[in-house]
C-alpha positions as CSV (number, residue, x, y, z in Angstrom):
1,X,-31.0,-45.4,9.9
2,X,-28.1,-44.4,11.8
3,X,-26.2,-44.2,8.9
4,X,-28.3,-41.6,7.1
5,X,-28.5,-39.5,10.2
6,X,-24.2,-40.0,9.9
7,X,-24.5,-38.9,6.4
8,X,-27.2,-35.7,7.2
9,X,-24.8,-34.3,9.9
10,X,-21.6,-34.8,7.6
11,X,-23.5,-32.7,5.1
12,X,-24.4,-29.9,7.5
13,X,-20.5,-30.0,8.9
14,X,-19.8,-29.6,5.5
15,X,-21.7,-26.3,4.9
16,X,-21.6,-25.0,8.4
17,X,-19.0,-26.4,11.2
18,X,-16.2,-24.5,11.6
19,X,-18.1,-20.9,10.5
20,X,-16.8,-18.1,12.5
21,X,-18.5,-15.3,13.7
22,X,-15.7,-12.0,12.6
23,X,-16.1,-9.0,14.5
24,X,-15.0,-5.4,12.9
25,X,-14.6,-2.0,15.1
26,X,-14.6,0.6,12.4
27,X,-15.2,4.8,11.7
28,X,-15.8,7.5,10.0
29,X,-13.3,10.2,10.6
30,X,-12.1,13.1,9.1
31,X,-8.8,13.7,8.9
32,X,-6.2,15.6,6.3
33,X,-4.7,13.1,3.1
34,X,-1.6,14.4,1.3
35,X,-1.7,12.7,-2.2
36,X,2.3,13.6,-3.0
37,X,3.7,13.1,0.6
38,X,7.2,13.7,-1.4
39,X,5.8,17.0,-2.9
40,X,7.7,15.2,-5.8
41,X,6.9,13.2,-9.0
42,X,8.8,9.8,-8.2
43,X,8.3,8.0,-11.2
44,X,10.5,10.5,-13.1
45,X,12.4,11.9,-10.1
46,X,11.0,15.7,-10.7
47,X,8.9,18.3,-9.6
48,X,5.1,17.8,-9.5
49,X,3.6,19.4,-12.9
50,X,2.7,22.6,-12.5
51,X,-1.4,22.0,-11.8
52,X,-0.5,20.0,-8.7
53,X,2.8,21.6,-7.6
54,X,0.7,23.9,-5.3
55,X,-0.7,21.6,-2.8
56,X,-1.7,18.1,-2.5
57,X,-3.2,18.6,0.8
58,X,-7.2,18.4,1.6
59,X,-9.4,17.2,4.2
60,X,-10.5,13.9,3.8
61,X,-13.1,11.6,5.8
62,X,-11.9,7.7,5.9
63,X,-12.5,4.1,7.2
64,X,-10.6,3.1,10.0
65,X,-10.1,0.0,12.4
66,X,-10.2,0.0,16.4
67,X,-9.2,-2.7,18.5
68,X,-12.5,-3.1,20.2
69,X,-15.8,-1.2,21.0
70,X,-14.4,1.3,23.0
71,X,-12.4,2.2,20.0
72,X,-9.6,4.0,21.7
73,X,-6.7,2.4,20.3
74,X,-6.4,2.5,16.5
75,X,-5.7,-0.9,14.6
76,X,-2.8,-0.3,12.3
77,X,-2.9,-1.4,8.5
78,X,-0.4,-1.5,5.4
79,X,1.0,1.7,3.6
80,X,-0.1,0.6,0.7
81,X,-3.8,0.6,1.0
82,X,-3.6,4.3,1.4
83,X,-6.6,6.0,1.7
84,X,-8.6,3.0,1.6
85,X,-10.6,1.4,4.9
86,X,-9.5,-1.7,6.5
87,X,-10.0,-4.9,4.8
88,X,-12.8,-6.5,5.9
89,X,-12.8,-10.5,5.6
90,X,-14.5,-13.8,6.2
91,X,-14.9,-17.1,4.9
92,X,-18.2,-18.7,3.1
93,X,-20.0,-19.2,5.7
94,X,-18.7,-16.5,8.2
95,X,-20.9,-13.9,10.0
96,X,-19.4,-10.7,10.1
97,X,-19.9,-8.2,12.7
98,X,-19.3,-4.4,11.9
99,X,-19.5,-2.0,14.7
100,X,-19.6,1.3,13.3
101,X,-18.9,4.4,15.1
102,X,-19.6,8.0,13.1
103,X,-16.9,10.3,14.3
104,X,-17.6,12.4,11.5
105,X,-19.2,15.9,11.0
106,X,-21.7,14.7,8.7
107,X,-24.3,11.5,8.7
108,X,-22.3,8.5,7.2
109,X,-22.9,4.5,6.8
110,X,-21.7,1.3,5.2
111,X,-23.0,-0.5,2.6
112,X,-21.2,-3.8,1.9
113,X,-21.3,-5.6,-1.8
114,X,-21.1,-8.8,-2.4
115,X,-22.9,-9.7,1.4
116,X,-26.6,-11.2,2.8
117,X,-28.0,-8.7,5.2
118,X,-31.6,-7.6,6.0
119,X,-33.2,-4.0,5.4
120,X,-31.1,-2.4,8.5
121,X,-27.8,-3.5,8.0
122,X,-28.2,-3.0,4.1
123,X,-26.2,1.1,4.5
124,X,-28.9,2.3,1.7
125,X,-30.5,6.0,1.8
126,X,-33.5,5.6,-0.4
127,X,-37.1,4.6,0.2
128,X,-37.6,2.0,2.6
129,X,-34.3,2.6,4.3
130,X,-33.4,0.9,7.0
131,X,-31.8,2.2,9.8
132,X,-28.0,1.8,9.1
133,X,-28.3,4.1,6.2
134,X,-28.3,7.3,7.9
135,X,-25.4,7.1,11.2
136,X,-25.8,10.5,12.6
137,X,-22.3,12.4,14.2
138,X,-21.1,10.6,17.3
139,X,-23.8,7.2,17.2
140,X,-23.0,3.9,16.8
141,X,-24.7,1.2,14.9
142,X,-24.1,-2.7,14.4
143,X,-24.3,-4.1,10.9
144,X,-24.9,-8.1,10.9
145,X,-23.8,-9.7,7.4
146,X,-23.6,-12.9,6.0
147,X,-21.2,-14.7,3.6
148,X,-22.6,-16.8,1.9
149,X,-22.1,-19.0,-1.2
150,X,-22.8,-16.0,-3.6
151,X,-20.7,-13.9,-1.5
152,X,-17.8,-16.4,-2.6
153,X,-15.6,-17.5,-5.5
154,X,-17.8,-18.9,-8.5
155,X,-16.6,-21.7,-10.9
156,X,-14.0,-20.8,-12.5
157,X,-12.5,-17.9,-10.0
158,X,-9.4,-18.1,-7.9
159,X,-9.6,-18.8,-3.6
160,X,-11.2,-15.8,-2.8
161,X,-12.8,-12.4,-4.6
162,X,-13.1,-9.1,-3.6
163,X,-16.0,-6.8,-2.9
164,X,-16.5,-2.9,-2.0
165,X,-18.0,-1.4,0.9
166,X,-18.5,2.4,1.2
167,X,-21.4,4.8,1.9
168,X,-24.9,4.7,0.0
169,X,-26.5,7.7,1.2
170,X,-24.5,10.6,-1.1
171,X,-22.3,8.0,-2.3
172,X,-20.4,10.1,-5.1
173,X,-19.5,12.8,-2.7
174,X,-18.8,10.4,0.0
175,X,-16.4,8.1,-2.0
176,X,-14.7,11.0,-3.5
177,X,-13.8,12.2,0.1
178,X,-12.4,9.0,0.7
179,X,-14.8,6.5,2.7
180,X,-14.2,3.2,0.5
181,X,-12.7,-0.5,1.3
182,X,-12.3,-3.8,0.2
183,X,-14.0,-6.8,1.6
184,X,-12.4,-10.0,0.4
185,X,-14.1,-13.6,0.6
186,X,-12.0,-16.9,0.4
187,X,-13.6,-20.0,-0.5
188,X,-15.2,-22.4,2.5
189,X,-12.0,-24.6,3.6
190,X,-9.5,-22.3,2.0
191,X,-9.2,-19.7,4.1
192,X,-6.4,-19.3,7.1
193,X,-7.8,-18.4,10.5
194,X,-7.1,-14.5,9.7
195,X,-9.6,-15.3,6.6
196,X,-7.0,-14.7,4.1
197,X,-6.4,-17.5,1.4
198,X,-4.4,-20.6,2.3
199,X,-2.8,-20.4,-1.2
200,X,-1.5,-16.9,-1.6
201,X,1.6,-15.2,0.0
202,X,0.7,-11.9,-0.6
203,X,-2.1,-10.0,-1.6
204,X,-2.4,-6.0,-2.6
205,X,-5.5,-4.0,-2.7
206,X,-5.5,-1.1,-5.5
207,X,-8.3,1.1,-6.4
208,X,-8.2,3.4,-9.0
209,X,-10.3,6.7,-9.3
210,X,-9.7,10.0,-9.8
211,X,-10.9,12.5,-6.9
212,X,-12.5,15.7,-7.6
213,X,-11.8,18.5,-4.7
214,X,-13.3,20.8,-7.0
215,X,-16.3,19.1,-7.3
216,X,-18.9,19.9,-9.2
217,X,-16.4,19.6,-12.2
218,X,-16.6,23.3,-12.8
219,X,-13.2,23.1,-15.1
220,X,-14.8,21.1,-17.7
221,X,-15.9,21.5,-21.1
222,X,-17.0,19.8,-24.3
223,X,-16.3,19.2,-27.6
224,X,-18.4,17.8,-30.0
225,X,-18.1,13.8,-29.7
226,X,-15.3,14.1,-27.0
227,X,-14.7,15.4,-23.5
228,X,-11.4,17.8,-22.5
229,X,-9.5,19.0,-19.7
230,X,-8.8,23.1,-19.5
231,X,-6.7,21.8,-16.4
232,X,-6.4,19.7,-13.5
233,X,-6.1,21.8,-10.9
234,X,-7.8,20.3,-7.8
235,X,-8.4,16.6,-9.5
236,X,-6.1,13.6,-8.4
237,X,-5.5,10.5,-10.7
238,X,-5.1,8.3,-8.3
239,X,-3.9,4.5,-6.8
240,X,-5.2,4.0,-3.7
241,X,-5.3,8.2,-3.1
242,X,-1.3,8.5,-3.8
243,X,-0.4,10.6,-7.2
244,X,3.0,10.5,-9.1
245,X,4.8,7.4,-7.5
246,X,3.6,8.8,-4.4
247,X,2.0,5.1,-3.2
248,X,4.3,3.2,-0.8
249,X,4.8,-0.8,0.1
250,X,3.9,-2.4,-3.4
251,X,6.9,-5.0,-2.3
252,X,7.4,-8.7,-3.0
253,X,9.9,-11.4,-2.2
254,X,10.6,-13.4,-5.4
255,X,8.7,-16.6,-6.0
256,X,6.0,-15.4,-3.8
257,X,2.1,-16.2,-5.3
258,X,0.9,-12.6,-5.1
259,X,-2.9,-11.7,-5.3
260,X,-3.7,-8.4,-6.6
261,X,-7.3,-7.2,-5.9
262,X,-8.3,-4.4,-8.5
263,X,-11.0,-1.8,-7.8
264,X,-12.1,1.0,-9.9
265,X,-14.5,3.9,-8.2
266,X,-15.9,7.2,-9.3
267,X,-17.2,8.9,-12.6
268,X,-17.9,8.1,-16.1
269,X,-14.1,9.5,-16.6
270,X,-13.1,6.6,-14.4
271,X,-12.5,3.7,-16.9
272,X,-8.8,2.5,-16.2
273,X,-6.6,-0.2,-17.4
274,X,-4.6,-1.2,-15.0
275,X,-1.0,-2.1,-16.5
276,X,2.3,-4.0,-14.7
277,X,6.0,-3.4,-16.7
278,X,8.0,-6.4,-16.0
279,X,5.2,-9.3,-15.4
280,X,2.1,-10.7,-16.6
281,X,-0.9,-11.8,-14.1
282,X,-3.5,-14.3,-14.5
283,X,-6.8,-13.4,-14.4
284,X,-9.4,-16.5,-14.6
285,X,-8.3,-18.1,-18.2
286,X,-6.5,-15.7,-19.4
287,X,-2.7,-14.5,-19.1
288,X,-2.4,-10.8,-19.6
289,X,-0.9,-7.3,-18.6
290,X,-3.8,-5.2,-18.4
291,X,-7.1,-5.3,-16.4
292,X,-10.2,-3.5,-17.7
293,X,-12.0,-1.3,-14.9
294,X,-15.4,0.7,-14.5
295,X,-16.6,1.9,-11.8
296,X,-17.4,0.1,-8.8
297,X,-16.1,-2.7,-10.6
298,X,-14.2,-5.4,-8.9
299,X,-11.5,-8.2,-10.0
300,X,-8.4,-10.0,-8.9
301,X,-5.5,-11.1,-10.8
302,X,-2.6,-14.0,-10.1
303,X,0.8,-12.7,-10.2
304,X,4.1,-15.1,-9.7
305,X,6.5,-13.1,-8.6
306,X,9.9,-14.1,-10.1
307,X,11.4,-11.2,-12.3
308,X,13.4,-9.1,-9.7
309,X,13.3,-5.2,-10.2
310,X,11.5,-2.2,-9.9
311,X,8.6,-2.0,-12.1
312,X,6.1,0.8,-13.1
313,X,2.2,-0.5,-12.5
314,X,-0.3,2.7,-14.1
315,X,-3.1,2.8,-15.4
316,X,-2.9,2.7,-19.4
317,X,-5.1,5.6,-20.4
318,X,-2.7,8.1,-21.7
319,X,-4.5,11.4,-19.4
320,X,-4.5,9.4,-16.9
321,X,-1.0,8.6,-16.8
322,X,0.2,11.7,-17.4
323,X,-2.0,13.2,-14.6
324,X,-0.1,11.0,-12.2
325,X,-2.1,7.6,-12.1
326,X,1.3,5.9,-11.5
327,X,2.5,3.9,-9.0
328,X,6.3,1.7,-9.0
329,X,6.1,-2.2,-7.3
330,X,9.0,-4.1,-6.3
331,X,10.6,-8.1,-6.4
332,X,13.6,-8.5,-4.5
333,X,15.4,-11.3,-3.9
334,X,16.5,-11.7,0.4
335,X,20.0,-11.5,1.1
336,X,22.0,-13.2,3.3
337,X,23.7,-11.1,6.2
338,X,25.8,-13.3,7.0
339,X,27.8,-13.3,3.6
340,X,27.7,-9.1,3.9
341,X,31.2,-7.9,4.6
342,X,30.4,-5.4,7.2
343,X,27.0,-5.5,10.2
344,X,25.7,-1.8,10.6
345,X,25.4,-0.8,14.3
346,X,24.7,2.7,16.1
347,X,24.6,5.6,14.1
348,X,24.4,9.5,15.6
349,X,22.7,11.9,12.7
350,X,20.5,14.1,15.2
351,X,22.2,15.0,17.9
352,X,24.9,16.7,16.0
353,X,24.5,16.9,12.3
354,X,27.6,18.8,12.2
355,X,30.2,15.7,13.2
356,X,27.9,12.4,12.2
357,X,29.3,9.3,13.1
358,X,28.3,5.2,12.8
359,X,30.0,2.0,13.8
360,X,30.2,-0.8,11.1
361,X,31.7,-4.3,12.2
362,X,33.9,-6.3,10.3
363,X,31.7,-9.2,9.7
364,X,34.3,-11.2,7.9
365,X,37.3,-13.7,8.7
366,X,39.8,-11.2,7.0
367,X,40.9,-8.1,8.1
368,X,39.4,-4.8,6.5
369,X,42.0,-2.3,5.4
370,X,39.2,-0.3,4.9
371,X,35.3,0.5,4.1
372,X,33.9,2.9,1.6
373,X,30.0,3.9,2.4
374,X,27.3,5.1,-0.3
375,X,25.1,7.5,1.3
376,X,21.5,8.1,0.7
377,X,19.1,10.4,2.0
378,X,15.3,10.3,3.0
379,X,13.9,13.5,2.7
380,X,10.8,14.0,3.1
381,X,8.9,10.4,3.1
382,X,10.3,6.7,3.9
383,X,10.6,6.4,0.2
384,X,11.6,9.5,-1.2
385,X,15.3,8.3,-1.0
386,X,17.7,10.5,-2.7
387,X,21.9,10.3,-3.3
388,X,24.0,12.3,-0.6
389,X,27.5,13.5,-1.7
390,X,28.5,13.5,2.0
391,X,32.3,11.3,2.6
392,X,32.0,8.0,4.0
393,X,34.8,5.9,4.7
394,X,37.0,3.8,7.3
395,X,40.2,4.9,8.7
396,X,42.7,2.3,9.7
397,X,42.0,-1.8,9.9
398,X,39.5,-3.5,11.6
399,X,40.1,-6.8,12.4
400,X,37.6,-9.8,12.2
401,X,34.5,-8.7,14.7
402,X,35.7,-5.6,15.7
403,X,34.2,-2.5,15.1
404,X,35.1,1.1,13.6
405,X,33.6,4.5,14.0
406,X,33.3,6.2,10.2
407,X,32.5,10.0,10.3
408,X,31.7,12.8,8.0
409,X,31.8,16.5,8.5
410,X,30.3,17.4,5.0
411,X,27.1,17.7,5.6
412,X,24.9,18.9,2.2
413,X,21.8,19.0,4.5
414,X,20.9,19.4,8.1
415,X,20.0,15.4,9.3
416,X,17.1,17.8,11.7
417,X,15.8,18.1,8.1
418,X,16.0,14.6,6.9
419,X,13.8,11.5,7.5
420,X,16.6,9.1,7.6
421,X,19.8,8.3,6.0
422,X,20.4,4.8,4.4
423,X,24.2,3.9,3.8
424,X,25.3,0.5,2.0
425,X,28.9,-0.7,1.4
426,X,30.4,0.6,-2.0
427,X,33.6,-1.1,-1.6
428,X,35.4,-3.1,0.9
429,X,39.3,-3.3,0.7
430,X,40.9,-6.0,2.5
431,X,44.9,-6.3,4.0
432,X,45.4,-9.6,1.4
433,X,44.9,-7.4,-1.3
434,X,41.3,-8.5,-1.8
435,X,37.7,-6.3,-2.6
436,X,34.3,-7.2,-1.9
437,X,32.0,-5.3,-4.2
438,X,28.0,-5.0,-4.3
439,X,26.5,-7.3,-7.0
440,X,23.6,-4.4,-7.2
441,X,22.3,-0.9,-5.5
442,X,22.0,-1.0,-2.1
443,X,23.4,-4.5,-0.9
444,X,23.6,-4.9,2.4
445,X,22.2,-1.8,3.1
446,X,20.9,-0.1,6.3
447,X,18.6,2.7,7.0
448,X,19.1,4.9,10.2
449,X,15.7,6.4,10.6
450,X,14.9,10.0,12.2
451,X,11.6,8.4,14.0
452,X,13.3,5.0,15.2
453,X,9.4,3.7,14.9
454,X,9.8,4.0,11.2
455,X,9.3,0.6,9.7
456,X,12.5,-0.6,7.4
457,X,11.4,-2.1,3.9
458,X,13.1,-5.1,3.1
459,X,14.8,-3.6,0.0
460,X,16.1,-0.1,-0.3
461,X,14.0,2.0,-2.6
462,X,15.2,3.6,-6.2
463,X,17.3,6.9,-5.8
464,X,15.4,9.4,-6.6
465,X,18.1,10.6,-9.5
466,X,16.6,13.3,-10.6
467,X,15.8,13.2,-15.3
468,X,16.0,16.4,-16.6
469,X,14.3,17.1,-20.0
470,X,17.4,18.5,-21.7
């Protein structure tokens, strides 16, 4: 007898020990969204197109994460999920707590995929509604949901899925201003404490749709059997709300096991194909390139990240991608500092452009006859890097750990005017009669940022060299 009850009690652990209860602080705010922070097309290092070059700006309302109920101080989250609301995660078997304030000027809510909940925490305007559906300006209300084991990965899926959560009340209007996330499920016993999955290094959340800020689509028209553009003035083909290369952080150390969660949103217009240059992914059976989306549909995809490079990810559809829905990840490889020929120390850009200076240190055992420096510039966004034609180099040796001042007084642009500047070693002469020479565009490099609480990527972005169409 005491060996069933043994047996009963390891069968509930099984299903429900461990379970965590996951509490969420989130809003509704509006706020502005730039979709071409750059006011540039990155992918082809240009202008925007004409129907976009005169603003990318519009008021938006979004998700976003507090710290606790009192939400005063503003949980952070990656560049690259953009527009998009925190993520939102749990474990089979997890409770998830969502304490929603509406700081909004009109009546929001939150309606979760995928999840158990009753009648009030279901974020539906229709009748019976329950009283989450409507969140009037300034109230709060708690949503309780459940994971449970259809919340989860089925037979046959990877360690963890991915569901939306957005408003169900005007729900077109609402997503197309911008109030959309992801909520992401990882298997019972699979799931680190943060809820992520155990066996996955990194993991991106893309959603594309196009946003309307015209809406109703007044600049549409049909043909018989087929549906044209007259223009796209005021429509954004976007990933994750960025146009044009615009979308930032879509980096990846090589050999990393990197989860891509797909999302498409929006319109009967909004059928993508998703499409990575340089790898394949695995999606349940099958290896591929491209991922089918409609909208509000929701997949994942396997990617092992081992072909180093810059690589264009776009959606397929051939408007699409001409109207901007283009985005550029990265696989870089880490360097050693140690075997880099010179360390980068202080730097003075701001307080007068006019005679910039930094200090380099010979990080070698041989002494440096001396250093030339490739310049680069931010100017506008942390990734909008373009080539400087300022002079960079030493003057005299520098002997093994000692350090040099290197100046410039040719200025091509005001540093008050730049985001950063980003300098790498070009060529390093040595007093033996030996170089050192980068193996590849930006080695060793170091970024001297305007805002020192700009965060550094861990590989320099492309230079923006700018194609011309002659």
């Amino acid at each position: 007898m005491a060996g069933k009850r043994l047996f009963f009690f390891i069968l509930f652990c099984a299903q429900f020990c461990g379970a965590a209860t996951r509490h969420y602080y989130i809003t509704a705010e509006d706020v502005p969204w730039d979709y071409a922070p750059s006011h540039r097309d990155l992918i082809h290092g240009q202008p925007l197109p004409p129907d976009w070059a005169n603003g990318t700006k519009y008021n938006k309302t979004r998700y976003f994460e507090y710290t606790d109920n009192t939400f005063k101080t503003r949980k952070p989250q990656p560049d690259w999920l953009g527009i998009l609301g925190p993520i939102i995660r749990a474990e089979v078997g997890d409770d998830i707590i969502v304490e929603f304030l509406n700081r909004s000027r009109h009546t929001h809510g939150i309606h979760p995929h995928g999840l158990r909940y009753d009648k009030n925490s279901e974020g539906g305007v229709y009748v019976p509604q329950g009283r989450g559906g409507s969140v009037g300006t300034d109230v709060k209300f708690t949503y309780h949901w459940y994971a449970d084991e259809g919340s989860g990965p089925g037979p046959g899926d990877a360690s963890s899925v991915v569901w939306w959560y957005h408003p169900h009340g005007d729900e077109a209007s609402e997503t197309n201003e911008g109030l959309m996330g992801a909520i992401i499920i990882t298997g019972k016993g699979k799931a680190k404490p943060d809820g992520s999955p155990k066996d996955v290094d990194r993991e991106f959340v893309t959603t594309f749709m196009i946003f309307d800020e015209l809406m109703p689509r007044e600049t549409m028209f049909y043909h018989p059997g087929e549906m044209q553009r007259m223009n796209d003035k005021g429509r954004f083909y976007a990933i994750n709300g960025y146009v044009f290369g615009n979308l930032p952080g879509l980096i990846m150390k090589k050999g990393e096991k990197v989860r891509w969660y797909l999302m498409g949103m929006g319109s009967e217009m909004d059928i993508h194909t998703p499409h990575w240059h340089g790898k394949t992914v695995r999606q349940g059976q099958r290896n591929t390139d491209v991922i089918e989306l409609l909208p509000a549909s929701m997949t994942s995809a396997d990617m092992i990240a081992d072909n180093v490079g810059t690589w264009l990810f776009h959606c397929q559809v051939s408007d699409h991608m001409e109207a901007g829905m283009m985005a550029k990840y990265t696989i870089y490889e880490p360097e050693d500092e140690a075997k880099c020929p010179v360390k980068f120390e202080s730097g003075d850009f701001w307080k007068n452009p006019d005679e910039m200076s930094l200090t380099v240190r010979n990080n070698t055992n041989k002494t440096i006859k001396n250093v030339i420096l490739l310049a680069g510039i931010f100017v506008s966004a942390p990734y909008d890097l373009q080539t400087s034609a300022t002079n960079w180099a030493s003057k005299g040796t520098i002997e093994p750990g000692q350090t040099a001042q290197i100046m410039s007084n040719m200025p091509v642009q005001k540093s008050s005017d730049l985001a950063g500047w980003a300098f790498y070693p070009g060529q390093v002469n040595f007093t033996d009669g030996t170089k050192w020479l980068p193996q590849h565009v930006g080695q060793c490099f170091h970024i001297y940022w305007r805002d020192e609480g700009t965060p550094t990527p861990p590989v320099l972005p492309p230079f923006q060299i700018e194609i011309s169409d002659d």
